[in-house]
Wavefront OBJ file of the C-alpha trace (Angstrom):
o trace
v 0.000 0.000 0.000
v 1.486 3.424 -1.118
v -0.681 5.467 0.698
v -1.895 7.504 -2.824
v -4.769 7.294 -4.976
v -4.548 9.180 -8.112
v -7.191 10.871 -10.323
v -7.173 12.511 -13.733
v -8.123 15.889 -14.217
v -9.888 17.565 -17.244
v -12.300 20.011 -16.055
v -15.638 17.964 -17.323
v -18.294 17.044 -14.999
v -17.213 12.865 -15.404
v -13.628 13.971 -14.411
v -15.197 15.964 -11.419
v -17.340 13.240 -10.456
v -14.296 10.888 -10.964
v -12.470 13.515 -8.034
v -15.523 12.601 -5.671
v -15.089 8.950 -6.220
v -10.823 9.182 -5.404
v -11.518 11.528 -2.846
v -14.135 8.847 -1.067
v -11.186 6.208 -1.711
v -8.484 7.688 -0.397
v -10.216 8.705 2.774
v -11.088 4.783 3.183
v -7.809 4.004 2.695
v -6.392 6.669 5.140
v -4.337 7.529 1.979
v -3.434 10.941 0.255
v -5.003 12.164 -3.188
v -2.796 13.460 -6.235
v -4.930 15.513 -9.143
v -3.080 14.968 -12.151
v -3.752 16.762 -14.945
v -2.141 15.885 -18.297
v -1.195 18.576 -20.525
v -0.489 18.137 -24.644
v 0.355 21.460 -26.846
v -2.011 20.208 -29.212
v -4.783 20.651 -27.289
v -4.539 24.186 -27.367
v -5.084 24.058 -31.571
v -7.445 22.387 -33.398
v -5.002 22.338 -36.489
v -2.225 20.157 -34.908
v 0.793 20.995 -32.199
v 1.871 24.471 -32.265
v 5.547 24.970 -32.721
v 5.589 27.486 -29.219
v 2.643 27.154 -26.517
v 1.826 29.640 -24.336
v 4.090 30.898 -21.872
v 4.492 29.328 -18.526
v 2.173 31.870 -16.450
v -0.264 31.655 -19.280
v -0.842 27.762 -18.743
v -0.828 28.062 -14.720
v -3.655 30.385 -15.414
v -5.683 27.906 -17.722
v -5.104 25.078 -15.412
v -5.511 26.955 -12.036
v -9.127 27.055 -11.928
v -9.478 23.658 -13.013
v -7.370 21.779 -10.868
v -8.814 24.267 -7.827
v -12.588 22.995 -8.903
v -10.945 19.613 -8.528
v -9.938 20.204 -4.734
v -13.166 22.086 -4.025
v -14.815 18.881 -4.714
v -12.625 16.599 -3.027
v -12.598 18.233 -0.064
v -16.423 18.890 0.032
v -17.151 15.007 -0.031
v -13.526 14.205 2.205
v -12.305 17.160 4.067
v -9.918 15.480 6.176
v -7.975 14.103 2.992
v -4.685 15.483 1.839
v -4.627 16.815 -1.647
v -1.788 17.509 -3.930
v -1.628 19.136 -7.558
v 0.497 17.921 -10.507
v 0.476 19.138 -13.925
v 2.233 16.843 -16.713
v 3.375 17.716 -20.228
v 2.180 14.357 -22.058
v -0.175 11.761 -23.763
v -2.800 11.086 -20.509
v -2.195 7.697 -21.170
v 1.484 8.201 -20.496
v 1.075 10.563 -17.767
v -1.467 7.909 -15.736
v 0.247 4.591 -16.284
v 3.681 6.652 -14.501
v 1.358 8.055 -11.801
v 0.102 4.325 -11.507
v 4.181 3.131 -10.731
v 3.495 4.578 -7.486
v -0.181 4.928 -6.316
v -2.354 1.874 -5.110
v -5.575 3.193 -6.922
v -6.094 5.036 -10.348
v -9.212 6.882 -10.627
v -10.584 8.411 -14.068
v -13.923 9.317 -15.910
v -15.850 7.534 -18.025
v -15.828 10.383 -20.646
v -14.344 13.587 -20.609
v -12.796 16.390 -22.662
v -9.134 17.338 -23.828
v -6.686 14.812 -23.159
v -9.271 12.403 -21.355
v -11.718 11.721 -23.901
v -14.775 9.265 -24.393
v -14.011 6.119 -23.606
v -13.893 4.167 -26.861
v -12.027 0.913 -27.451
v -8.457 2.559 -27.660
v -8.537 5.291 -25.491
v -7.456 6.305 -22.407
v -9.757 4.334 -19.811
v -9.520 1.160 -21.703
v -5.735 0.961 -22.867
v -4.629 2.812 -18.768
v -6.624 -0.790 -17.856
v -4.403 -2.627 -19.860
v -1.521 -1.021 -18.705
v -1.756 0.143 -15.409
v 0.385 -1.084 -12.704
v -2.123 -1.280 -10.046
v -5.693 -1.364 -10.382
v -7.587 1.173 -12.265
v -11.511 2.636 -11.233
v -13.630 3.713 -13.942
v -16.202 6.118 -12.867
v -19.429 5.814 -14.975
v -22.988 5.085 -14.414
v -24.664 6.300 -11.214
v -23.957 3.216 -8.480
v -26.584 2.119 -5.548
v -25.108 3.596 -2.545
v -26.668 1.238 -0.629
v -25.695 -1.486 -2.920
v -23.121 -4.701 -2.556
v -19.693 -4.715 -4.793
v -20.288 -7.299 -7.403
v -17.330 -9.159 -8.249
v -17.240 -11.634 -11.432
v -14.844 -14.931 -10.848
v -13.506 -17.515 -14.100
v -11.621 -19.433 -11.309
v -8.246 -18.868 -13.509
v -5.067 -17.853 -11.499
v -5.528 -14.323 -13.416
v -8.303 -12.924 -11.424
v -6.794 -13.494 -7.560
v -5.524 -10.017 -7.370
v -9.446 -9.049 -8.258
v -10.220 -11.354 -5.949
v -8.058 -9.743 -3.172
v -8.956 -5.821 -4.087
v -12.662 -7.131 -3.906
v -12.978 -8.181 -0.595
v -10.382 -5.414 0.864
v -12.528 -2.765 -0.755
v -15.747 -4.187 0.415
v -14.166 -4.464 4.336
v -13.081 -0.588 3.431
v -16.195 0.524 2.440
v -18.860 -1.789 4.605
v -20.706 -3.262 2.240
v -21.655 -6.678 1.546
v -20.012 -8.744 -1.693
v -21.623 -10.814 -4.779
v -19.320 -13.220 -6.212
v -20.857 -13.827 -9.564
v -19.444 -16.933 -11.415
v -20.832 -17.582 -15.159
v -20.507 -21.279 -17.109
v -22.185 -22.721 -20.159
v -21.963 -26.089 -20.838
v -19.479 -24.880 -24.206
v -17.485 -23.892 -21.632
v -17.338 -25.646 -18.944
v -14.426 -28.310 -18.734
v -16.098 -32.222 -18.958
v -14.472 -34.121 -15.538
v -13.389 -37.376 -16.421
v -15.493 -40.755 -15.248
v -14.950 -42.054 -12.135
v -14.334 -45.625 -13.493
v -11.774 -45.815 -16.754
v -13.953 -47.923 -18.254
v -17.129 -45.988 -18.287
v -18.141 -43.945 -20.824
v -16.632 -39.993 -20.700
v -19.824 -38.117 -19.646
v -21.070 -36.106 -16.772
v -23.881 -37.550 -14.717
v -26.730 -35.239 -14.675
v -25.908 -31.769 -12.561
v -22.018 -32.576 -12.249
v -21.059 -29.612 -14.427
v -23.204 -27.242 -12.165
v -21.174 -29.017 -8.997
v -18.242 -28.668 -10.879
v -19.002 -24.399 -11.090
v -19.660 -24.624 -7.697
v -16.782 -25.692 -6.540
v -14.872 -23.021 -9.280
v -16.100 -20.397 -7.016
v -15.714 -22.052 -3.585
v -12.146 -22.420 -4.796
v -11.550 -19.167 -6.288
v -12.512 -17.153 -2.978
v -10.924 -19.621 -0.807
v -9.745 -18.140 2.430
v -10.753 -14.801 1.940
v -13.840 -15.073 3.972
v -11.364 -15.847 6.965
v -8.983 -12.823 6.329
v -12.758 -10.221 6.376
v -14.698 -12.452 8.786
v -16.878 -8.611 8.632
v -17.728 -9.162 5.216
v -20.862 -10.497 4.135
v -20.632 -12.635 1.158
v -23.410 -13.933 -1.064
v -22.523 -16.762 -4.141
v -24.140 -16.969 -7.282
v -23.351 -19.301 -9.859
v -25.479 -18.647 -13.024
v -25.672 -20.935 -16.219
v -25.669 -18.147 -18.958
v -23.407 -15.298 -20.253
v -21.045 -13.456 -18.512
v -21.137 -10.176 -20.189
v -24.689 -10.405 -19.996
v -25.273 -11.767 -16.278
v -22.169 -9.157 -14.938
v -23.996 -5.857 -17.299
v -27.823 -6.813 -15.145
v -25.655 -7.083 -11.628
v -24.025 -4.112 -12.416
v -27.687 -2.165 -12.063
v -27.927 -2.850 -8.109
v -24.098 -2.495 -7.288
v -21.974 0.271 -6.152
v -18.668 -1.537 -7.949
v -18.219 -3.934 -10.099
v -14.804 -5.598 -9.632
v -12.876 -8.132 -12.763
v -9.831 -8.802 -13.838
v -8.170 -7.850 -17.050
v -8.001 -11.677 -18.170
v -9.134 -14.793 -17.248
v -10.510 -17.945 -19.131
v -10.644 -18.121 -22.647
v -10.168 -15.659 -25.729
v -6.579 -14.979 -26.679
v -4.027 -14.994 -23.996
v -2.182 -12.221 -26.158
v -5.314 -9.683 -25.668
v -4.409 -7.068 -23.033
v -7.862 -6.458 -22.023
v -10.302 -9.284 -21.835
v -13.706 -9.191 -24.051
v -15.568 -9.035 -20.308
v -13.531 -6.699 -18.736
v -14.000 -3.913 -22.029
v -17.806 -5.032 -21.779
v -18.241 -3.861 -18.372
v -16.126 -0.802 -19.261
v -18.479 0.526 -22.023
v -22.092 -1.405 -20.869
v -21.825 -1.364 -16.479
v -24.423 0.797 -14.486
v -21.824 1.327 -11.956
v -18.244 2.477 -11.838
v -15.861 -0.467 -13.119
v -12.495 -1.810 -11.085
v -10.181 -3.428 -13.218
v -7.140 -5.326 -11.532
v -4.630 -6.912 -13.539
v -2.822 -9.876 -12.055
v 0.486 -9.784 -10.741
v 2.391 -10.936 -13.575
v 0.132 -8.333 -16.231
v 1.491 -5.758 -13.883
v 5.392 -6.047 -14.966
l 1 2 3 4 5 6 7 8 9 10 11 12 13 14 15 16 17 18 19 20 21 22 23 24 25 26 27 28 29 30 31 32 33 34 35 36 37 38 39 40 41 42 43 44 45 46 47 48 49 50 51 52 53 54 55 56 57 58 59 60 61 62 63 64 65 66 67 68 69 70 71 72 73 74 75 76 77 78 79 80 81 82 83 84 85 86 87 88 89 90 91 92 93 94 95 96 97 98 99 100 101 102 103 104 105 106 107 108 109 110 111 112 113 114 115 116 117 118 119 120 121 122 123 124 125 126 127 128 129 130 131 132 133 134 135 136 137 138 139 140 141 142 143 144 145 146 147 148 149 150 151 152 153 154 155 156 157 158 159 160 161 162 163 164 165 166 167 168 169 170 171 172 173 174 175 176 177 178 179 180 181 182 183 184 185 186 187 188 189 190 191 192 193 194 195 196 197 198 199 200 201 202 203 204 205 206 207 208 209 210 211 212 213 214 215 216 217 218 219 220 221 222 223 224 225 226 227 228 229 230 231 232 233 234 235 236 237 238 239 240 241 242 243 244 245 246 247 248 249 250 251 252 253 254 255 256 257 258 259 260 261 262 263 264 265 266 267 268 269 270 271 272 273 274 275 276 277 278 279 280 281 282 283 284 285 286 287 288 289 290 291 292 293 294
């Protein structure tokens, strides 16, 4: 734990509502809260980068007020939080997977204006979840207050670290936790017969034991690390995307990993975790596994 949660900056009302959000985490985590604020010179002209930009006073007065909105609304939601500025010369997506190196949480919008904006496939929010070195909070949708933290499990070695930041943010923030776990009988694995010479089939319900037991096992010993936690299983026989998009409507957070089961292993970003990026009701936490994070 660094003791830092970042946030980007751009001045729109998902980056300020992204500020709220860090502000809420950092104060959970005891931690301090860095504003960053990533600057390009071709921002500042719609015809392409300008061979001089404005003078150094002249862009401490254009990002002055922003960055001071920022605080404004950090401290109105946690007062008691410490807040530094930074302002960066660079891509955003640059700027944020350096601030990353350092901080324990990265915090951004789900759209947003100069440097930060929409998030498409390929832009910032997406590609800093594919590259961050800790995990990353997407800020979009509204979120139940009141609601659990869903958290979506494949059982692969991949998603632990989700695992992990799941249950520590749900013991941070007092809230009860879904562990959602998703098979189809494409994709579930076939155990092999008890006796070698029986045929190779599953007796009737073992595949929906078997996805039991794939979440028993994947949030093994957790539950005795946050004995406070309250934790409800669901194992559903359908879509992921689909099952993890509906959960999403009565969650605060919805929690994955970057990979898991299936697809390419060469992807960066999984097909579920850029689903929940673009199609979630609530903000989105992606957390890359250890060896993503190199």
């Amino acid at each position: 734990m660094s003791g830092l949660v970042v946030v980007g900056v751009d001045g729109s009302a998902s980056s300020l509502a992204s500020v709220e959000a860090a502000a809420m985490e950092a104060h959970w985590r005891g931690a301090g809260l860095r504003l960053v604020h990533a600057f390009a010179w071709r921002d500042m002209h719609p015809l392409g980068p300008l061979s001089l930009g404005p003078p150094e006073n002249g862009l401490r007065d254009v990002e002055e007020p922003l960055l001071a909105e920022a605080e404004d609304r950090a401290a109105a939601v946690a007062p008691a939080v410490e807040v530094s500025r930074t302002v960066v010369t660079g891509e955003p997506l640059a700027v944020l997977e350096a601030q990353s190196r350092v901080a324990e949480l990265v915090v951004v919008g789900s759209r947003g204006m100069s440097g930060f904006v929409a998030l498409m496939v390929g832009s910032t929010g997406v590609q800093l979840a594919a590259h961050a070195r800790c995990p990353v909070l997407v800020v979009r949708g509204r979120g139940e207050v009141t609601g659990p933290i869903v958290l979506g499990v494949d059982g692969s070695p991949a998603g632990a670290k989700a695992v992990d930041f799941a249950f520590a943010e749900a013991a941070l923030r007092d809230v009860d936790i879904v562990v959602v776990h998703c098979w189809t009988a494409w994709g579930a694995p076939m155990p092999p017969p008890h006796d070698a010479a029986m045929p190779y089939a599953n007796e009737p319900g073992a595949l929906a034991a078997h996805e039991e037991r794939v979440l028993a096992e994947a949030i093994a010993g957790r539950q005795e690390r946050f004995p406070h936690v309250r934790v409800e299983r669901d194992v559903v026989h359908g879509g992921t995307r689909e099952t993890l998009i509906e959960a999403s409507r009565r969650a605060q957070l919805l929690v994955v990993g970057a990979r898991g089961h299936g697809g390419f292993t060469g992807l960066l970003l999984g097909s579920v975790s850029q689903a929940m990026l673009h199609h979630a009701h609530c903000p989105v936490a992606v957390v890359r596994s250890a060896d993503d994070s190199r």
